[in-house]
C-alpha positions as CSV (number, residue, x, y, z in Angstrom):
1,X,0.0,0.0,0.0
2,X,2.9,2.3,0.8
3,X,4.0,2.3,-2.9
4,X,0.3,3.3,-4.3
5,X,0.3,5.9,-1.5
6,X,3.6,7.1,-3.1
7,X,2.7,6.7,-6.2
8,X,-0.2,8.9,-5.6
9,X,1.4,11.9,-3.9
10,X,4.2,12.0,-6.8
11,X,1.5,12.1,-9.4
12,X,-0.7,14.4,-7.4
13,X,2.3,16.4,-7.4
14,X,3.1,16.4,-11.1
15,X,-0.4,16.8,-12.2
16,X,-0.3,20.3,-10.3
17,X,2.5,21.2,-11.7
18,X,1.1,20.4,-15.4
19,X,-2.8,21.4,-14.5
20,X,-1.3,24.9,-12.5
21,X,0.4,26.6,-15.4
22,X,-2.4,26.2,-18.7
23,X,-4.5,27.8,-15.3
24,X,-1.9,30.7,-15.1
25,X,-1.5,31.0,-19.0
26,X,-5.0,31.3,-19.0
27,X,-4.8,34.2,-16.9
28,X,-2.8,35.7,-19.5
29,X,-6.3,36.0,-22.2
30,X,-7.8,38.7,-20.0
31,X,-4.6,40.7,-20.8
32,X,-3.8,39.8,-24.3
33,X,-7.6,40.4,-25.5
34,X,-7.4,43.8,-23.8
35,X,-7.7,46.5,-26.7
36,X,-5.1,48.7,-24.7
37,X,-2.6,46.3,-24.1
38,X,-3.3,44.4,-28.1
39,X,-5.5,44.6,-30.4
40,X,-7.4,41.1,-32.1
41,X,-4.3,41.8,-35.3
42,X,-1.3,41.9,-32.7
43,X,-3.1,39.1,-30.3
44,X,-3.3,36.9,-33.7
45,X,0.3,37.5,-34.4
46,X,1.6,36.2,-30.8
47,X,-0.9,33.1,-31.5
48,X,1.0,32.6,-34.7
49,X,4.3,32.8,-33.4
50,X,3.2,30.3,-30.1
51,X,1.8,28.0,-32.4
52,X,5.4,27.5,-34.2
53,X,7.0,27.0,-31.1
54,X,4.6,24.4,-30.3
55,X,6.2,22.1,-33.1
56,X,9.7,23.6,-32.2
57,X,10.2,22.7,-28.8
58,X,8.9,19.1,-30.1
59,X,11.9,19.1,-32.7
60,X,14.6,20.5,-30.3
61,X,13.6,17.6,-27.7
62,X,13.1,14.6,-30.8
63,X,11.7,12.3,-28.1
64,X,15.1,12.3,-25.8
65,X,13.4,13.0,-22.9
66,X,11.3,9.5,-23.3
67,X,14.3,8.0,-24.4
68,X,16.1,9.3,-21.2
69,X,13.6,7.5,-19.2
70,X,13.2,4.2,-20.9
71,X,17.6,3.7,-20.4
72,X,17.7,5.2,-17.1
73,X,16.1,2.3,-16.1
74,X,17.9,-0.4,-18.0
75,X,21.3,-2.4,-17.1
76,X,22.8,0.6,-19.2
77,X,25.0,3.0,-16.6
78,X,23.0,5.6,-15.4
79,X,25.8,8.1,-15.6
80,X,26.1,7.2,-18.8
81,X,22.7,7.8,-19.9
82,X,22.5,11.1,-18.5
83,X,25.7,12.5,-20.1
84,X,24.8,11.0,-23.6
85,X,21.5,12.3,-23.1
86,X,23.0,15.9,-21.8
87,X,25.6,16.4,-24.6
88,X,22.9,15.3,-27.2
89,X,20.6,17.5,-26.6
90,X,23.3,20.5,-25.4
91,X,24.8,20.4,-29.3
92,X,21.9,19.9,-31.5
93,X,20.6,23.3,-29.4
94,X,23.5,25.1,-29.6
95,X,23.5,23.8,-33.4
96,X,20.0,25.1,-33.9
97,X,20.7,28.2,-32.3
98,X,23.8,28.9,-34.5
99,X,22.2,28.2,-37.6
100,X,18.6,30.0,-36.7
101,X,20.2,32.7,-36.0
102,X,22.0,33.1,-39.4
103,X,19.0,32.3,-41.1
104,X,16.8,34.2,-39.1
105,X,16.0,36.9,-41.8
106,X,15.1,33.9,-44.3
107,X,12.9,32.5,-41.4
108,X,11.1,35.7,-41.1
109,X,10.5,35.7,-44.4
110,X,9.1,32.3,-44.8
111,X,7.1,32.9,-41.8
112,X,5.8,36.1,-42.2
113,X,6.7,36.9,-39.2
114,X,9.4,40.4,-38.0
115,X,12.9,39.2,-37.8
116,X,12.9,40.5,-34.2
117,X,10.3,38.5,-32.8
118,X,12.2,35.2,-34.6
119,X,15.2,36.4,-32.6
120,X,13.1,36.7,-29.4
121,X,11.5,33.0,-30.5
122,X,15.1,31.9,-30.8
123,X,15.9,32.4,-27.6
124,X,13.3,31.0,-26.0
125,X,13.5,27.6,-27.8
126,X,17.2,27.2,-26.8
127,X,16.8,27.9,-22.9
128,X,13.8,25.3,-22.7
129,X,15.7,22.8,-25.0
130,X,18.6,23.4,-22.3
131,X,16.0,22.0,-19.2
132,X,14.8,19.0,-20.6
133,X,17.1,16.6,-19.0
134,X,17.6,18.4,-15.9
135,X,13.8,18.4,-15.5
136,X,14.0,14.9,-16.4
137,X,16.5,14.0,-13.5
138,X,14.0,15.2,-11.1
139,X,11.8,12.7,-12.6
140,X,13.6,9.9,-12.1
141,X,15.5,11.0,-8.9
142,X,12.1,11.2,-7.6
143,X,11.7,14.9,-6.6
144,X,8.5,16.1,-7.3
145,X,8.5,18.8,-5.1
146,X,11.6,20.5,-6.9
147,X,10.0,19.5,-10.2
148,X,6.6,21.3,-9.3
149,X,8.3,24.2,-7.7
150,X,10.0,25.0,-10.5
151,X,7.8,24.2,-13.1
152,X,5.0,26.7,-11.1
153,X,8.1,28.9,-10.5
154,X,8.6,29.5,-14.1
155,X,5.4,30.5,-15.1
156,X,4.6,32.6,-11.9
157,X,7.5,34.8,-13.1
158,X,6.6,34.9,-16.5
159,X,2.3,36.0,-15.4
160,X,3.8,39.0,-13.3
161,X,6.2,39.8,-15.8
162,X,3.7,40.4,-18.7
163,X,1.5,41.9,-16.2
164,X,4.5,44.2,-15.0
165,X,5.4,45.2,-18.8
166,X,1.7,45.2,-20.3
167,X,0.0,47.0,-17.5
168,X,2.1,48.4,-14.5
169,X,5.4,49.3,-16.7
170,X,3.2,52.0,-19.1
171,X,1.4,53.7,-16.1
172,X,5.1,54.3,-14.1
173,X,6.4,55.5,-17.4
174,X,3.9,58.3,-17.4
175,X,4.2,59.0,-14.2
176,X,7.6,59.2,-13.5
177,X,8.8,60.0,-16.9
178,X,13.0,61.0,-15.2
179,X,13.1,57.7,-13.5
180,X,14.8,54.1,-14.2
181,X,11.2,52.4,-14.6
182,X,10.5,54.6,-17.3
183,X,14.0,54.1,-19.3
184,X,12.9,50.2,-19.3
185,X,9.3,51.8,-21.2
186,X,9.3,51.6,-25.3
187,X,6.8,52.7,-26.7
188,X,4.8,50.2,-28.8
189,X,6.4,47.2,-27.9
190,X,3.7,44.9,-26.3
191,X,4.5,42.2,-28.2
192,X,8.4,42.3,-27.6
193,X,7.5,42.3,-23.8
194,X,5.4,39.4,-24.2
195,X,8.8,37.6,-25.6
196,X,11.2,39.5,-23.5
197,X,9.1,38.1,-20.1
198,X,9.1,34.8,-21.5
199,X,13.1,35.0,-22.1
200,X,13.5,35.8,-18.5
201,X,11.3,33.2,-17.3
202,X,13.3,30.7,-19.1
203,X,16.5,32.2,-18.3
204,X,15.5,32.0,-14.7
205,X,14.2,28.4,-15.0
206,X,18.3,27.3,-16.9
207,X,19.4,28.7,-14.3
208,X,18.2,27.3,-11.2
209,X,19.0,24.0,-12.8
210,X,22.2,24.8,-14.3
211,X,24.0,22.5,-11.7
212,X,23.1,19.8,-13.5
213,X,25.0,20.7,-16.4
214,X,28.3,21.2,-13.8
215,X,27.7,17.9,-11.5
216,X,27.7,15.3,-14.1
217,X,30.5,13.4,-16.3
218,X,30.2,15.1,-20.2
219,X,30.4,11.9,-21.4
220,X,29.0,10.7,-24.7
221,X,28.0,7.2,-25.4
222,X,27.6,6.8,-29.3
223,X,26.2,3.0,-29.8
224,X,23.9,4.3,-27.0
225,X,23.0,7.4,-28.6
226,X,22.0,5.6,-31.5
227,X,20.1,2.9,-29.3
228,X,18.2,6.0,-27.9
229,X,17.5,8.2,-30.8
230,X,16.3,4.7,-32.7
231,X,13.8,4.5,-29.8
232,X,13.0,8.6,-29.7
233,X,12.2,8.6,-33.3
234,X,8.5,7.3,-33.2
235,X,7.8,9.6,-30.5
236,X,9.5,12.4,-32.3
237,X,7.0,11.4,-35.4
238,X,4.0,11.0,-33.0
239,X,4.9,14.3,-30.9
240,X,4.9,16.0,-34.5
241,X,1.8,14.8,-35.4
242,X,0.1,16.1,-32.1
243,X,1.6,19.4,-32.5
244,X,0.2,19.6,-35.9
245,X,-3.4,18.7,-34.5
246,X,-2.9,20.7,-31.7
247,X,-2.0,24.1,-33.2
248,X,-1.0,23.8,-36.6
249,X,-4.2,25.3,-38.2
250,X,-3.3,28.8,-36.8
251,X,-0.5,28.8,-39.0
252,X,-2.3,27.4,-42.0
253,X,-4.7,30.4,-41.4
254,X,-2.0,32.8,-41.9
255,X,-0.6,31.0,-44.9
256,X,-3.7,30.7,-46.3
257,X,-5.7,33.2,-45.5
258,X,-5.6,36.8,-47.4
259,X,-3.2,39.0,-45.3
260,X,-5.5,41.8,-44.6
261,X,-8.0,39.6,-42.5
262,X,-5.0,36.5,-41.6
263,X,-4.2,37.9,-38.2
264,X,-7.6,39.2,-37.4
265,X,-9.7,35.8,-38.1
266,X,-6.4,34.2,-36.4
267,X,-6.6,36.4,-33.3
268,X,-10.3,35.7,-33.0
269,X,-10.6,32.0,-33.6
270,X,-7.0,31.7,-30.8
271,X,-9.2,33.8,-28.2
272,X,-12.1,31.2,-27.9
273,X,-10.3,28.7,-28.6
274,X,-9.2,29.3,-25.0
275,X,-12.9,28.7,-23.4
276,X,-12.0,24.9,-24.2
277,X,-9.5,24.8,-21.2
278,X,-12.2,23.8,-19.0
279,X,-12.1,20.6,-20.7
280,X,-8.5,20.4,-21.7
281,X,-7.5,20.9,-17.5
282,X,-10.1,18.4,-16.5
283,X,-8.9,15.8,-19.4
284,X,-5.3,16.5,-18.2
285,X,-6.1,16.2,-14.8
286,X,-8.2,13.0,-15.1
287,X,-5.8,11.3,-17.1
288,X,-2.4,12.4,-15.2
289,X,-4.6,10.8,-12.2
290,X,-5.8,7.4,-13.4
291,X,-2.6,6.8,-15.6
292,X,-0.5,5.3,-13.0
293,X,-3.8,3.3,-11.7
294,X,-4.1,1.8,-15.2
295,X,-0.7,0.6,-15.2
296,X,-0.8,-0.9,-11.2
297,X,-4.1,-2.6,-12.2
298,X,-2.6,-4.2,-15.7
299,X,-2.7,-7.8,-13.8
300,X,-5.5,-7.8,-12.2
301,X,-8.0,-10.8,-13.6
302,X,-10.7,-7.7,-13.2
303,X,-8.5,-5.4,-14.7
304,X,-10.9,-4.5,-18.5
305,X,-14.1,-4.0,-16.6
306,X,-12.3,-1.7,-14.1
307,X,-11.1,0.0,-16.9
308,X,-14.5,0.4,-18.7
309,X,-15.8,1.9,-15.6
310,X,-13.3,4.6,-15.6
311,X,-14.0,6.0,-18.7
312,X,-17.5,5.7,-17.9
313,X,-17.1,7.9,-15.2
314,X,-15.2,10.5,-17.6
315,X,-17.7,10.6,-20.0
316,X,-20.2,11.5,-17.8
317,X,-18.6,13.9,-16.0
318,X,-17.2,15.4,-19.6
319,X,-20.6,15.6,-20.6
320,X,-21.7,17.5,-17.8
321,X,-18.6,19.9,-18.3
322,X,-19.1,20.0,-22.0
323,X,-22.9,21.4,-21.5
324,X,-22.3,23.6,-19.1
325,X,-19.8,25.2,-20.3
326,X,-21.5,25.9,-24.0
327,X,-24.5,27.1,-21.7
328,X,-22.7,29.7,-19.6
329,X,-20.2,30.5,-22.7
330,X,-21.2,33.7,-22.9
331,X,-21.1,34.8,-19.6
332,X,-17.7,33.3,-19.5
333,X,-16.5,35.7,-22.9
334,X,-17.3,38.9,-21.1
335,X,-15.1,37.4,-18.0
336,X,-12.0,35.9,-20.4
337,X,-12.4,37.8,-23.7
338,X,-12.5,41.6,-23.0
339,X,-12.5,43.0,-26.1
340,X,-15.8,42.3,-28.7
341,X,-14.2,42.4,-31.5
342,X,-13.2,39.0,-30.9
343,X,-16.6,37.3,-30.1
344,X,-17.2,36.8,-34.3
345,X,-15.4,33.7,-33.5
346,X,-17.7,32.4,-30.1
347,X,-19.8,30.2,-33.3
348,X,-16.9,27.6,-33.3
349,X,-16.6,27.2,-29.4
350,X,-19.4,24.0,-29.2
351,X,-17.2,22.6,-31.9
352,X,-13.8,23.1,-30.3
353,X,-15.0,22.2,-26.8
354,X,-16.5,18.9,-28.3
355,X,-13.4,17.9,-30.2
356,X,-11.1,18.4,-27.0
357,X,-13.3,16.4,-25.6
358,X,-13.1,13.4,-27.9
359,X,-9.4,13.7,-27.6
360,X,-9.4,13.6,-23.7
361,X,-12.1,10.2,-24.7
362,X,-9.2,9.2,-26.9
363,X,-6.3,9.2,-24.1
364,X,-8.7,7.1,-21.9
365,X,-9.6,4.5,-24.5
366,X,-5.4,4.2,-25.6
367,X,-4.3,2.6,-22.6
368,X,-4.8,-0.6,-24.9
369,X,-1.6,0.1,-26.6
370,X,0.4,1.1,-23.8
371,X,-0.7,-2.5,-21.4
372,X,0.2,-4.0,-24.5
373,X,3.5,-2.5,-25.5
374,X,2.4,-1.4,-29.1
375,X,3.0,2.2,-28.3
376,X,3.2,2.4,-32.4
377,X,0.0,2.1,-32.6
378,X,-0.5,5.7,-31.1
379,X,1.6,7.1,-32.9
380,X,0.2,5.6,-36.1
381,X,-3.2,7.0,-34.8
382,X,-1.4,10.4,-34.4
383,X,-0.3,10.6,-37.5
384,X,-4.0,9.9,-39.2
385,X,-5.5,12.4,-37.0
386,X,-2.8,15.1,-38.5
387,X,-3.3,13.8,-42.3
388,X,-7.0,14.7,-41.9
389,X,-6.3,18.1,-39.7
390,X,-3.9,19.2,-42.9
391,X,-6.1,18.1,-45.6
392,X,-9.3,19.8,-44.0
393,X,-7.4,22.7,-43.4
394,X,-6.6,23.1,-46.7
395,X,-9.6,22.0,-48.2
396,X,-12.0,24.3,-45.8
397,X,-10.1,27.5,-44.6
398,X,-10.2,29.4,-48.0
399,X,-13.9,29.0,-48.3
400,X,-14.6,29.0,-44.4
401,X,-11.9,30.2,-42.1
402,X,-11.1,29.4,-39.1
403,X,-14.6,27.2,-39.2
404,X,-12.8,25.4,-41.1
405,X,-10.6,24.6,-38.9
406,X,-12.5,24.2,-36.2
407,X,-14.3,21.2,-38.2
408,X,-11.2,19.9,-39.1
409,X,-10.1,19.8,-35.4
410,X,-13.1,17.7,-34.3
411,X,-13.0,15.2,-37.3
412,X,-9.0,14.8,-36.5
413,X,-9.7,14.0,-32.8
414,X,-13.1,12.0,-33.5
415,X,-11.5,10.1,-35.7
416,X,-8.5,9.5,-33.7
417,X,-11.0,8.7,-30.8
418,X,-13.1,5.8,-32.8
419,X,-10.0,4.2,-34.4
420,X,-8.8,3.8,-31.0
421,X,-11.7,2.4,-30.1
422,X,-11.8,0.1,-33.1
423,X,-8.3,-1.1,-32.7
424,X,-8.3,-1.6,-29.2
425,X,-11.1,-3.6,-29.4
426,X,-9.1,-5.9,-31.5
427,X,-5.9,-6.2,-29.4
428,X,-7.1,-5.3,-26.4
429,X,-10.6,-6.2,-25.9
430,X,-12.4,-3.8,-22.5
431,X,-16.4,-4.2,-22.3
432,X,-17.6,-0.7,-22.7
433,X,-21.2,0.4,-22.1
434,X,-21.6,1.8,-25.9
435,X,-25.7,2.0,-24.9
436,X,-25.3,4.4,-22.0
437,X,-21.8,6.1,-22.6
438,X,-23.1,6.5,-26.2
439,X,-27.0,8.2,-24.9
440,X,-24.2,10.6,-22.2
441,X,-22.0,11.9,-25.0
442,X,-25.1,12.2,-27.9
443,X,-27.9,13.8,-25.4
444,X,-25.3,16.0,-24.5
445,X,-23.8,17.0,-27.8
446,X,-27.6,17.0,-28.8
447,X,-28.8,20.1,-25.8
448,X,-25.6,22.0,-26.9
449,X,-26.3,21.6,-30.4
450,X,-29.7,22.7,-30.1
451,X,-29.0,25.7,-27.3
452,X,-26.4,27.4,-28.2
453,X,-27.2,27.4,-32.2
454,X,-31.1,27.9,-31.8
455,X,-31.5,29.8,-27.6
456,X,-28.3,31.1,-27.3
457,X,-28.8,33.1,-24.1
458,X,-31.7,32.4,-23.1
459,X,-31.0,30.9,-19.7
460,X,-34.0,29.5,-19.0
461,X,-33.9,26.9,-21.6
462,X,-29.8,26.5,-21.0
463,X,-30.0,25.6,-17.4
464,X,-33.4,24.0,-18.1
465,X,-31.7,21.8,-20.7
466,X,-28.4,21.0,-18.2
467,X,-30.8,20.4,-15.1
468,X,-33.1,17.9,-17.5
469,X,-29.4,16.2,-18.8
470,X,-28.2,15.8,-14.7
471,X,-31.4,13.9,-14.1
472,X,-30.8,11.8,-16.6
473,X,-27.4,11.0,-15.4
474,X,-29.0,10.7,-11.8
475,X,-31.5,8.2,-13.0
476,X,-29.6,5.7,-14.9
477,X,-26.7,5.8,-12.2
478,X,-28.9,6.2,-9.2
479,X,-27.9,2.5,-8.0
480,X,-24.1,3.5,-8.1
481,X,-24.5,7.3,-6.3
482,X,-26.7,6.1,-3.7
483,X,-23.9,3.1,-3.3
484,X,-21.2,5.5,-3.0
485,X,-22.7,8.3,-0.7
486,X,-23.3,5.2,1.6
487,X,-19.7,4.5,1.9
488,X,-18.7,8.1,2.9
489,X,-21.4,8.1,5.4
């Protein structure tokens, strides 16, 4: 029991550390959607430039960190692992940072994006590449506590940063226009502080871990090297692939789109986008916490039908969240989104809620190929969802826009959710309620459908419609409720 009860603090631990920052990031759209700190243009270039290093920071790490992991733990020296991993990773940034930075006016360029934000970009890609096996070694020196500390640390300096330089730094300026604070001011730079706080942030973050770089042997193992990177590679292909579903379509928008309205549509559509981070932190959550469960349980003669029941549970309770949200969503605009000119894009937010939500259905129904070691498989999956996210992108976004690719999202993550199903079912057989998980997720989908595109707020019929769904719930799994609130009684 001691071991689950460890096992549960250290992933309590890491799930705050993972859940705690998106919260604080998501903080950060009050600011950004204010029209006197951006406007929806400016906001839609920052969402561009994020969205790039979304794929980036999945290049610079090409699946070492897993790697790092899966030797650490093998007959292989440990101090060996870590050095090879070190110096790998220490090079090919350095290399990358050399060779960006020569290239950087071509990148803008190709990007469409100003050469100083790509140096800003630069920067930032390098000092995170720098802490992935530092933050790593926490991992598996069992410190979750450092880990969390830092990982919180990081982003609380980077929140009062942009709050410093977006709101405080301005006012002080005009104030006291003779003192220091106001020689730090420059004029029309909001974007450039947005980088410059996420420089120091990182900077800080190196630094506090740089004695890792000075307490270990530089040693590089090649034959190991090449025993990890043949093992990285399919996560490297599979941590592509979820980039590209992930954020992807903001840059096809601006590639795409005409340039007059790119930035505009893309700084709307990124905005609420962000009002599906109710069910992004509660997938995250839920599946950081039953993760470890499903791997302690894999030999347990029960061990399917335990399984089934947990996603049950999620799909209810991801029901629930995903009406209630689309219900309240526009109260929740005026409290998030503060500028109006970016509610044109609240008509994609069922759609966008409802496809995060089939992916957080699709990383409870894929712990099939992890029990059974055919981590390939996801990858695989991965790689359809992004074919279809690309190809509906292109096929949609010059006719539609970012609806577009808002339907493209939900058919790459609905169809990565059934083929899951389908092949799990074949390798992995787990006896899922289809009837009653299937009437959850449809009634559900059905109310929000029907509210927000026919009574959008009226609240009468909203609440009326979530009260009517929570009934159902009630009534099918009164037998199980009653059972529990028995036991804590």
């Amino acid at each position: 029991m001691s071991i689950y009860k460890s096992l549960f603090k250290q992933t309590a631990i890491y799930g705050l550390a993972t859940v705690l920052p998106r919260m604080f990031s998501f903080i950060l759209v009050p600011l950004y959607t204010n029209p006197k700190v951006l406007n929806v243009q400016e906001y839609g270039e920052v969402s561009v430039i994020f969205s790039w290093m979304v794929l980036l920071n999945v290049l610079l790490a090409y699946g070492m960190e897993t790697a790092f992991f899966r030797f650490y733990h093998s007959d292989t020296s440990k101090k060996t692992v870590i050095g090879t991993a070190t110096v790998s990773i220490f090079w090919t940034t350095l290399l990358f940072l050399i060779v960006s930075l020569l290239f950087r006016n071509t990148l803008a360029e190709l990007t469409n994006i100003e050469v100083e934000y790509i140096t800003y970009t630069i920067w930032i890609l390098v000092l995170d590449a720098l802490v992935i096996i530092p933050f790593s070694k926490l991992r598996v020196y069992q410190k979750p506590m450092t880990y969390a500390l830092v990982k919180v640390g990081n982003v609380a300096v980077n929140l009062s940063l942009n709050i410093f330089f977006l709101l405080y730094l301005p006012q002080i300026a005009i104030d006291h226009p003779d003192g220091f604070m106001a020689s730090l001011y420059i004029e029309n730079f909001q974007i450039g502080y947005i980088f410059v706080a996420n420089i120091i942030a990182s900077l800080i973050t190196l630094l506090v871990l740089l004695p890792n770089y000075l307490h270990i042997q530089w040693y590089f193992d090649f034959k190991l090297w090449k025993k990890m990177m043949n093992y990285a590679l399919p996560i490297l292909v599979a941590g592509i692939a979820f980039a590209i579903n992930e954020t992807f379509d903001r840059i096809l928008l601006d590639y795409l789109l005409p340039q007059n309205i790119a930035k505009i549509d893309i700084g709307a559509y990124s905005a609420c986008y962000k009002l599906a981070l109710f069910m992004t932190l509660f997938a995250t959550a839920f599946r950081l916490g039953v993760e470890p469960f499903f791997f302690s349980h894999a030999n347990n003669e029960d061990a399917p039908k335990t399984y089934a029941m947990i996603t049950h549970y999620f799909i209810i309770f991801g029901s629930v969240i995903l009406l209630a949200v689309i219900v309240f969503a526009d109260l929740l605009k005026v409290l998030i989104i503060r500028d109006e000119s970016y509610w044109e894009a609240m008509k994609v937010v069922p759609l966008i809620i409802l496809a995060n939500f089939f992916l957080g259905i699709y990383h409870n129904l894929s712990v099939w190929y992890k029990l059974t070691d055919k981590t390939k498989m996801g990858a695989y999956i991965s790689i359809v969802g992004a074919i279809i996210t690309l190809a509906l992108n292109f096929l949609l976004i010059s006719k539609f826009s970012y609806v577009g690719s808002a339907i493209a999202t939900i058919a790459a993550y609905g169809s990565m959710m059934v083929l899951s199903y389908y092949l799990g079912n074949r390798y992995y057989p787990i006896p899922y309620d289809l009837k009653k998980i299937g009437s959850y997720l449809g009634i559900s989908t059905l109310f929000s459908v029907v509210y927000f595109y026919g009574f959008r707020e009226n609240y009468a019929i909203g609440i009326g419609l979530l009260i009517l769904f929570v009934y159902f719930v009630f009534r099918n799994e009164k037998g199980t409720i009653l059972q529990l609130l028995k036991k804590t009684t």
